[in-house]
C-alpha positions in Angstrom: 5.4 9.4 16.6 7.2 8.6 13.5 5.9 9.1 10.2 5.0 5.9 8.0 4.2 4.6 4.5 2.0 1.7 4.9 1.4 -0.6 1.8 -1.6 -1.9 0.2 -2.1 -4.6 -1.9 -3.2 -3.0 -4.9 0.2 -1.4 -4.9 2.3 -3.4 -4.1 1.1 -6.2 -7.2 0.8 -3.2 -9.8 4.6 -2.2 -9.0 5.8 -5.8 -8.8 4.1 -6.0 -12.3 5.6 -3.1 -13.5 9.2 -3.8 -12.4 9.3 -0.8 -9.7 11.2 -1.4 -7.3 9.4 0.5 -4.8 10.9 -0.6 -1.2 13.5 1.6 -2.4 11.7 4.5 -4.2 9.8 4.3 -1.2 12.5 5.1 0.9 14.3 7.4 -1.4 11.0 9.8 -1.1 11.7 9.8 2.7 8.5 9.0 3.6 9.3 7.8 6.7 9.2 3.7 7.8 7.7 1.5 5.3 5.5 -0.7 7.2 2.9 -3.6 5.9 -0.2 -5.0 7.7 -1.0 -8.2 8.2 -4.5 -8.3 6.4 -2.6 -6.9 3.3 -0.2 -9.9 3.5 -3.2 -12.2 3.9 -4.8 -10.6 1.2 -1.4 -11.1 -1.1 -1.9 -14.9 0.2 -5.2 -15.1 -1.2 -4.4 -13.6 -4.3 -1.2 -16.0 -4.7 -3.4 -19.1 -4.2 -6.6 -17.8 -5.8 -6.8 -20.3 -9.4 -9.5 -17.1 -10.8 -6.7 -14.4 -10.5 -4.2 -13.2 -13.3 -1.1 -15.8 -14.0 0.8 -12.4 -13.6 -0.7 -11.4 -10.3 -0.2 -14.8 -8.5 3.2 -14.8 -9.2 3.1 -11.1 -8.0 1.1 -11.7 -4.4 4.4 -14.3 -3.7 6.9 -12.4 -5.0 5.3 -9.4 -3.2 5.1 -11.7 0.0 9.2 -12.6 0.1 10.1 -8.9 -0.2 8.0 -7.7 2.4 8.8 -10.5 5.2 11.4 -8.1 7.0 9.2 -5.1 6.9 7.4 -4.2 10.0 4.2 -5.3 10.4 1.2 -3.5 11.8 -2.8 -4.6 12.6 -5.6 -2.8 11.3 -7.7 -4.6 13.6 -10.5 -4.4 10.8 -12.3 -7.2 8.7 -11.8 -5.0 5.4 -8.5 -3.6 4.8 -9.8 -0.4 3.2 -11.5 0.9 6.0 -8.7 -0.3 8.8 -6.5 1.7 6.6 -8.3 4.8 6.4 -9.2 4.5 10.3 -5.9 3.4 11.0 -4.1 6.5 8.8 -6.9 9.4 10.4 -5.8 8.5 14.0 -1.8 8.6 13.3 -1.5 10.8 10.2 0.5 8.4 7.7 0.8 8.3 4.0 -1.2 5.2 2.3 0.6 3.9 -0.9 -2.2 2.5 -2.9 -3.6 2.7 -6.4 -7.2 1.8 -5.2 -9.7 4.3 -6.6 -11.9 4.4 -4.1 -9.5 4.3 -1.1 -7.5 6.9 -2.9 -10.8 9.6 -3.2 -11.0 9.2 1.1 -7.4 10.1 1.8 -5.3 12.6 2.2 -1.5 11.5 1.7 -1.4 8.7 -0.5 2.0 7.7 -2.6 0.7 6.7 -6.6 2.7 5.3 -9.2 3.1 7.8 -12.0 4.4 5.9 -15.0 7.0 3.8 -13.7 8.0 5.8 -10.8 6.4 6.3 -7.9 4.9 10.0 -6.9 3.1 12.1 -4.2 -0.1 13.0 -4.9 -1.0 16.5 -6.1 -3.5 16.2 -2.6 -1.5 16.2 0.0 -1.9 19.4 0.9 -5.2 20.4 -0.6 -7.3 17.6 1.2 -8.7 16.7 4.0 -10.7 13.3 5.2 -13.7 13.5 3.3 -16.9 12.8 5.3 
């Protein structure tokens, strides 16, 4: 099976609003296929519409949402992304690129934005799933 980067939503707004352009950083860190789910575009939809949300963000959730309509598309088959991403990543061994703190302490390859580039984590090799 081939390896994959699958995107959260957390990242994919922070590098919009940072100016990284990080479809192709992505790829440049041969990371294998870039791939989205569908509950994080749904998310991005929320975010685009939702009046309470950042000006900035808005405008990043569509912006977000035109670059990734010719990536792949997976399903979590979970009701909270978070934990369909870390179920989905334990069974098939994929990196995560997110800059959620939480989702970040429970996995074990995750791609972070380090300034304004993006970066492997220190953990990739010292980690494990926590319990």
């Amino acid at each position: 099976m081939r390896m994959k980067t699958i995107l959260d939503s957390s990242f994919i707004i922070s590098c919009i609003n940072k100016k990284i352009d990080f479809l192709t950083e992505l790829g440049e860190l041969g990371l294998g296929e870039i791939v989205v789910p569908e509950e994080v575009l749904r998310e991005l939809e929320r975010v685009s519409k939702n009046k309470k949300a950042k000006i900035k963000d808005r405008e990043a959730a569509r912006l977000g949402l035109k670059l990734l309509a010719r990536i792949r598309k997976i399903r979590l088959g979970k009701k909270y992304v978070d934990l369909g991403l870390l179920n989905y990543v334990r069974e098939n061994e994929d990196y995560v690129a997110t800059i959620d703190k939480k989702l970040k302490e429970k996995l074990r390859k995750i791609v972070i934005i380090r300034g304004e580039r993006l970066g492997l984590s220190w953990i990739l090799s010292l980690v494990r799933f926590k319990n």
